[in-house]
C-alpha positions in Angstrom: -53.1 66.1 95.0 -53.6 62.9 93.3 -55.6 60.3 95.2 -53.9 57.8 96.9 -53.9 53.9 95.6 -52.7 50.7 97.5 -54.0 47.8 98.4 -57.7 47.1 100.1 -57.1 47.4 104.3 -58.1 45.2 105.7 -57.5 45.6 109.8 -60.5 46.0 111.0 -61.9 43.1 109.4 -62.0 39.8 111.9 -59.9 36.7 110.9 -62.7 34.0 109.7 -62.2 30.6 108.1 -62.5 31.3 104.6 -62.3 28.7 101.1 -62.2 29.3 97.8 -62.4 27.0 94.7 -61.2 27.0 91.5 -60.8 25.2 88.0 -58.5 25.7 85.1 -58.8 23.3 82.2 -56.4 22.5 79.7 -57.5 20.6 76.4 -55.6 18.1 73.8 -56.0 15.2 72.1 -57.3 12.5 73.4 -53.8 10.3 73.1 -52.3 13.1 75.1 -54.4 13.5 77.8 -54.9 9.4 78.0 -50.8 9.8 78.6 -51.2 12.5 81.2 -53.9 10.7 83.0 -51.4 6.9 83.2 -48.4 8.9 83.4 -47.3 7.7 80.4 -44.9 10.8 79.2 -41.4 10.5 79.0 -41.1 13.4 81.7 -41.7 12.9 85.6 -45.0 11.8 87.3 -47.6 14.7 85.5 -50.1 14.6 88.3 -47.8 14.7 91.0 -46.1 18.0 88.9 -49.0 19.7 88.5 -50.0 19.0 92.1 -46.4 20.3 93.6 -46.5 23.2 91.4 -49.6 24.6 91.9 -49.2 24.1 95.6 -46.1 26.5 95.5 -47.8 28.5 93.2 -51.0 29.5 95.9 -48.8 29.8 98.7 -46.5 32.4 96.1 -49.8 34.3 95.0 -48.8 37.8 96.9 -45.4 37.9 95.1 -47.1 37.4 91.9 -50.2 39.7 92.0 -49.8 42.9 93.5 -52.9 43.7 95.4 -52.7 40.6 96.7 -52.3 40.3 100.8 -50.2 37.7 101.8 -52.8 35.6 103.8 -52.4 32.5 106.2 -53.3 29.5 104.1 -54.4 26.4 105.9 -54.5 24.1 103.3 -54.0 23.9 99.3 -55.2 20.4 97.5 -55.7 19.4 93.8 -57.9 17.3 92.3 -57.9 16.0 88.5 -61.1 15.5 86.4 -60.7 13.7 83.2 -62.5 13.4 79.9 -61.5 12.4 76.4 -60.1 15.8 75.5 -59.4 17.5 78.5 -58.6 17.3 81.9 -59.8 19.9 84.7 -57.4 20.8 87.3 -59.4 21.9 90.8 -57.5 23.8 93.4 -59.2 23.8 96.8 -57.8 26.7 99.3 -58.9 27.2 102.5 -57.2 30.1 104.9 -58.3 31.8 108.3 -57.7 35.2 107.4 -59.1 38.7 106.9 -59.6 37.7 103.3 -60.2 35.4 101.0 -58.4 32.9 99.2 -59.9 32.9 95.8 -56.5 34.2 94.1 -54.1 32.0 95.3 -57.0 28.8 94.7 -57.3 30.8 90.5 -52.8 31.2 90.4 -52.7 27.5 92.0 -55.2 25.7 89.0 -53.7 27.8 86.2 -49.9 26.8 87.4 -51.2 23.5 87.5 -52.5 23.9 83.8 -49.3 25.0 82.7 -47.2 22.6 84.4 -49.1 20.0 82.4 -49.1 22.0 79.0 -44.9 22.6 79.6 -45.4 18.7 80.3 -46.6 17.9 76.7 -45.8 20.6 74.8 -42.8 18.3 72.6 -45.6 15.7 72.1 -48.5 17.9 70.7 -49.5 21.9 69.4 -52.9 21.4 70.2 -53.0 21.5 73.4 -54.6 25.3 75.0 -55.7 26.2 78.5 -59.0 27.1 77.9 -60.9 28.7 80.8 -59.6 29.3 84.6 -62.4 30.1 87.0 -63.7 30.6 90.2 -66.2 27.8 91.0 -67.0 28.6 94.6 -66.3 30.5 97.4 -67.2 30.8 101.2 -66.5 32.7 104.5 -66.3 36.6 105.3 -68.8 39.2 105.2 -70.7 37.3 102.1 -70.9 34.1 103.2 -70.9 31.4 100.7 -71.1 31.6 96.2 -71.2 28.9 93.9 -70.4 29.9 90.1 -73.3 27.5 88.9 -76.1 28.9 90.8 -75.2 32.6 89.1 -74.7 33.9 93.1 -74.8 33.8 96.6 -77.1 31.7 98.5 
């Protein structure tokens, strides 16, 4: 018989208030992301886009990857970091749940990213998503990681 596979149960795991993190960043030229940052492209508002987007996107995380449980999220928030060539989309999640939230806070910044690339894309080729990450992450059984410090604390 072959071995069963499904998604991780969770029961008997207590409902703890638990946060995740993450950061997708999405490069272009500087022109470009100047636009983004003083809404200055001939589409709608990008922030507020990316913002609305992303938030549907982390609450839609359990229809989109499959071992994902669907999970009662308390909050979702962005929060844009610019530099000359790039602007860093953070997605904050926080849920009180049996498990963490550190998918739907990963779909929501890289929805984000691409909401901004589909933004721009008639305006310039260069632009790329490069990296989408989990920064930090706290609550359950191990308590609280920061990417940065290589670990838990």
């Amino acid at each position: 018989m072959a071995k069963r596979k499904g998604t991780v149960d969770i029961s008997r795991k207590p409902a703890t208030l638990r946060r995740a993190l993450a950061e997708s960043t999405l490069a272009a030229p500087a022109e470009v992301i100047t636009a983004i940052r003083d809404d200055d492209l001939s589409k709608a508002d990008p922030l507020a886009t990316a913002r609305a987007a992303g938030m549907l996107a982390a609450k839609a995380t359990p229809s989109l990857v499959p071992h994902c449980h669907p999970i009662a999220v308390t909050t979702v928030s962005f929060e844009f970091e610019f530099s000359e060539t790039a602007v860093a989309i953070r997605c904050d999640v926080t849920a009180n749940d049996r498990t963490g939230p550190e998918m739907e806070a990963l779909v929501g910044a890289a929805v984000a990213a691409l909401t901004l690339y589909d933004m721009i894309k008639g305006t310039t080729r260069d632009a790329r998503i490069v990296e989408t990450r989990l920064i930090e992450k706290e609550g359950g059984k191990s308590g609280r990681w920061h990417a940065e410090g290589g670990g838990d604390e």
